[in-house]
N, C-alpha and C positions, 0 to 999 in steps of 0.2 A: 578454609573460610567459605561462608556459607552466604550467599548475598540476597534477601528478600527481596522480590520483585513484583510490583503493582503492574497490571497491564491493564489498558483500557482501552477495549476493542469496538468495532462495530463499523456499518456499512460508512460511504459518502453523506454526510451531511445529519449526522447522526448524533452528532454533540458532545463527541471525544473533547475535544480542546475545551470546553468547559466543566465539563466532569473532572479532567485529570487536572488543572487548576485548582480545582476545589481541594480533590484529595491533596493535592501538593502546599496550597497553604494550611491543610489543616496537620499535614504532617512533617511540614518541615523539610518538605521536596522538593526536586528540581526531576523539570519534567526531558523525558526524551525522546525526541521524533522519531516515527517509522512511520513515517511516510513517503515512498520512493520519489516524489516530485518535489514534497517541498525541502527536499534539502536545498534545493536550487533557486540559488542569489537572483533575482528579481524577477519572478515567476509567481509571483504575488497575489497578484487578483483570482488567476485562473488556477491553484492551488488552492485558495482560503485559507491563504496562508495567516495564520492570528495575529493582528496589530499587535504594539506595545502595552494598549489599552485591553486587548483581549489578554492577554500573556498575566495580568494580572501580579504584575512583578513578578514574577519566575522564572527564574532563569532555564532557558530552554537549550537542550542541545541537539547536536547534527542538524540545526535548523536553518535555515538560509546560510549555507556554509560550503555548496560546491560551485565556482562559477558555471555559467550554463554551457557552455565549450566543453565541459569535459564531461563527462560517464560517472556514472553511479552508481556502482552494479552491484551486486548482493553482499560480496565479500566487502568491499570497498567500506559500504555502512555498516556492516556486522563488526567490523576492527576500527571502524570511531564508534559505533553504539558499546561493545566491550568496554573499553581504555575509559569514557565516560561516567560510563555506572558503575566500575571500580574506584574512581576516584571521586564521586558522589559519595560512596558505601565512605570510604575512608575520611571522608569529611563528616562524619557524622550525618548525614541526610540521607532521605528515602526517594531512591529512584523511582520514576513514576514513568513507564514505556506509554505513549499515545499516537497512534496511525492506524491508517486505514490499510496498510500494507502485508496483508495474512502472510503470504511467503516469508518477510523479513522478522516477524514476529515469532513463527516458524524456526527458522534460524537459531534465533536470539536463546531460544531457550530448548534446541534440542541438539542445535551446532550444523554442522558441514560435513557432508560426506565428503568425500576425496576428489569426487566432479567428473561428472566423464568426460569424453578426450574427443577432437575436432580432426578431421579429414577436408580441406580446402577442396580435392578432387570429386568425394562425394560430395560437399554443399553446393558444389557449382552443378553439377546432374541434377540437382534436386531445383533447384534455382530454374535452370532451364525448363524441368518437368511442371513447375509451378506456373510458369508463363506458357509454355504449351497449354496444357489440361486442365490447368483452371485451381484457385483457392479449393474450392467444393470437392475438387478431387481430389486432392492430397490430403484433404481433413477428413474425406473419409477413410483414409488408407490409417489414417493416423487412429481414427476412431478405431478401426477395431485390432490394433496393436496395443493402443494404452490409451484407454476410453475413459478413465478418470481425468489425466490431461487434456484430452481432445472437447471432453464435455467442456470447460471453460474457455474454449477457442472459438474465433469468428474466425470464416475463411480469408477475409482480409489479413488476417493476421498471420502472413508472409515470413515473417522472420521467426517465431517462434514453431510454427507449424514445420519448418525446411528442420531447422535445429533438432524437433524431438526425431524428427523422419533420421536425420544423421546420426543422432547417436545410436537409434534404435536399429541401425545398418552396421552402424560398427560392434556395439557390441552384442547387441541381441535382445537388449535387454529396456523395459520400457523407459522413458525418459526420467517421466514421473519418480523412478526408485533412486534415481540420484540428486536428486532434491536436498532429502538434507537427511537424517538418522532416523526414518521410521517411527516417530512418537516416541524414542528414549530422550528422558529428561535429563539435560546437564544437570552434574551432581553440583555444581559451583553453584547454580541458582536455586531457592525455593521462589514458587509463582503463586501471586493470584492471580489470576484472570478474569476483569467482570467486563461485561458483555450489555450494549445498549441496545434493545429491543423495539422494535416502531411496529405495529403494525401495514404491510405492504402499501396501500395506500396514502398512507400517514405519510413515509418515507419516501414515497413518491412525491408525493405533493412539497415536501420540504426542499427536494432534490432540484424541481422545478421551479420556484420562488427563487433557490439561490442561484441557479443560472441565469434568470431571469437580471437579480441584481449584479453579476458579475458583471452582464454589458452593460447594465446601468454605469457601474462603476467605472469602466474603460475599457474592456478588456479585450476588442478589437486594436487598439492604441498600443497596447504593453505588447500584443504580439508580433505589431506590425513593427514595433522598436527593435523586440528581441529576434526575427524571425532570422535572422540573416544570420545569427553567433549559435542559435541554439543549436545542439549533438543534437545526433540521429538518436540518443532515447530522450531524452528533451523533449522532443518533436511531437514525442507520441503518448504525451499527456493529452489525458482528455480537456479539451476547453480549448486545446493550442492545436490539436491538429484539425480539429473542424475550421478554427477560423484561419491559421493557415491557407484553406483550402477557397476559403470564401473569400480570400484579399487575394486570390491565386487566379480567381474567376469564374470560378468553379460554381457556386451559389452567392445567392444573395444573403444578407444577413440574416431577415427571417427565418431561412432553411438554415443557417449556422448556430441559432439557437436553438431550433427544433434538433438538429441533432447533439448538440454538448447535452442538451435534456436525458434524447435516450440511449445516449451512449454512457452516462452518467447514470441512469437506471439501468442499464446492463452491470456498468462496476459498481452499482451495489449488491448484484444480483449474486455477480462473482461472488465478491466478499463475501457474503453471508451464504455462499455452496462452501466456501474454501472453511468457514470457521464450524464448519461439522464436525471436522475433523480434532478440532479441542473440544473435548469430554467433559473438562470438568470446567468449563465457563461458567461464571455466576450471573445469571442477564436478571437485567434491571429493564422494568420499564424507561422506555427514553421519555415521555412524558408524564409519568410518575412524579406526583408533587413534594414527593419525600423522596427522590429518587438519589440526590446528592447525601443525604442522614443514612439512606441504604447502603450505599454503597461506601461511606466512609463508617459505617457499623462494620459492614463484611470485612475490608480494608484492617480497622485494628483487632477485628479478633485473631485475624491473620498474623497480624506483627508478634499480639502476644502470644501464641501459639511457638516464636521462635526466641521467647525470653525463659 
């Protein structure tokens, strides 16, 4: 059995959750999250996680669905996203995959390598070497090992930086190649993939507006609630860990939205390096006044193409 799959991609702030809406009531859908943070039970504001009222009656899944206490790590959402959109396909309805999360998307439709394997004795060398010699120098050791992974790294980024250093110690081999199956397509899924397009400035400016309304909304208050139960990858949503840092004393709130801003346009920046790597995207202008008739045109010549 063969399950067609609508995916709808694109950076932070970009207008997934109303596109796949669209496509899901005009096809008779239920849509499903990939997005690594908002699986996570009341992390709401600083997510943009879609009201009742956005959700557009559709039923959503993997979506506010893991307390914030616990981890949500790749496999974790790849075996609820699986079990979901099998039992979507078997209800007669058309799954609709919507997040901003390329890795898990990644996944979804090309599976899991085998994973490679942890040394506690090397990550603690590494650990020490990283507080010795500085983020900057480990990234660059990292860059010219597997400079595909390294290119989407900030030095700050401690934990992911130490990890590809370990594996790449144990086995030889660069990080990046145990990701997931090298671009071979699960035979279980047929995909479309359409792809929301903004002009960089465009998507700039949209990314900033919504940070903007995020503290409007509260979102110093939801973190300062949650700050105390959220896991250590919880933490490291962007929007939670600047302000985190700013209820911590670190800066003032001013500087706490200047950075959810450009940390915010860095993950978009990621996202749209990581979705190079899907070939056959269909991108849609994001503000394209036909842009929802486009993309549910592409959507069902797709489905008929599998009748």
């Amino acid at each position: 059995m063969t399950i067609p799959l609508i995916l709808v991609l694109g950076p932070t702030a970009s207008g997934k959750t109303a596109l796949s809406v669209a496509l899901a009531q005009a096809l008779n859908g239920e849509i499903v999250n990939a997005d690594a943070m908002a699986v996570y039970r009341e992390m709401d504001i600083g997510t943009a996680k879609p009201s009742l009222a956005e959700q557009g009656g559709i039923k959503h899944h993997c979506l506010d669905c893991i307390p914030i206490e616990e981890t949500c790590h790749l496999a974790r959402w790849l075996e609820m996203a699986e079990a979901v959109i099998a039992d979507i396909h078997q209800r007669g309805k058309q799954p609709v995959v919507a997040g901003g999360s390329p890795l898990y998307t990644k996944a979804l439709i090309e599976g899991l390598s085998a994973g490679p394997p942890k040394d506690a004795a090397v990550r603690d060398a590494l650990q020490a070497r990283y507080h010795s010699e500085g983020g900057e120098a480990l990234l660059a050791e990292l860059a010219a090992i597997d400079p595909s992974y390294a290119a989407d790294r900030h030095a700050n980024d401690a934990r992911r930086i130490i990890r590809a250093l370990e594996v790449h110690a144990l086995t030889g081999q660069p990080y990046s190649s145990f990701h997931t199956t090298d671009g071979i397509r699960r035979s279980e899924y047929r995909t479309l993939l359409l792809g929301l397009n903004w002009d960089r400035s465009a998507i700039n400016q949209r990314i900033n507006l919504r940070a903007k309304q995020m503290f409007a909304d509260g979102l110093v208050d939801e973190v300062a609630r949650l700050q105390d139960r959220l896991s250590k990858e919880a933490r490291q949503a962007v929007g939670y860990k600047e302000v985190i840092a700013h209820l911590w004393g670190g800066y003032d709130e001013k500087r706490a939205l200047e950075l959810v801003r450009r940390n915010s346009r860095h993950l978009a920046k990621h996202q749209q390096t990581w979705y190079r790597r899907f070939t056959d995207i269909q991108w849609i202008a994001g503000d394209a006044p036909d842009r929802d008739a486009r993309a549910l045109e592409l959507a069902r010549a797709f489905l008929a193409e599998g009748l």
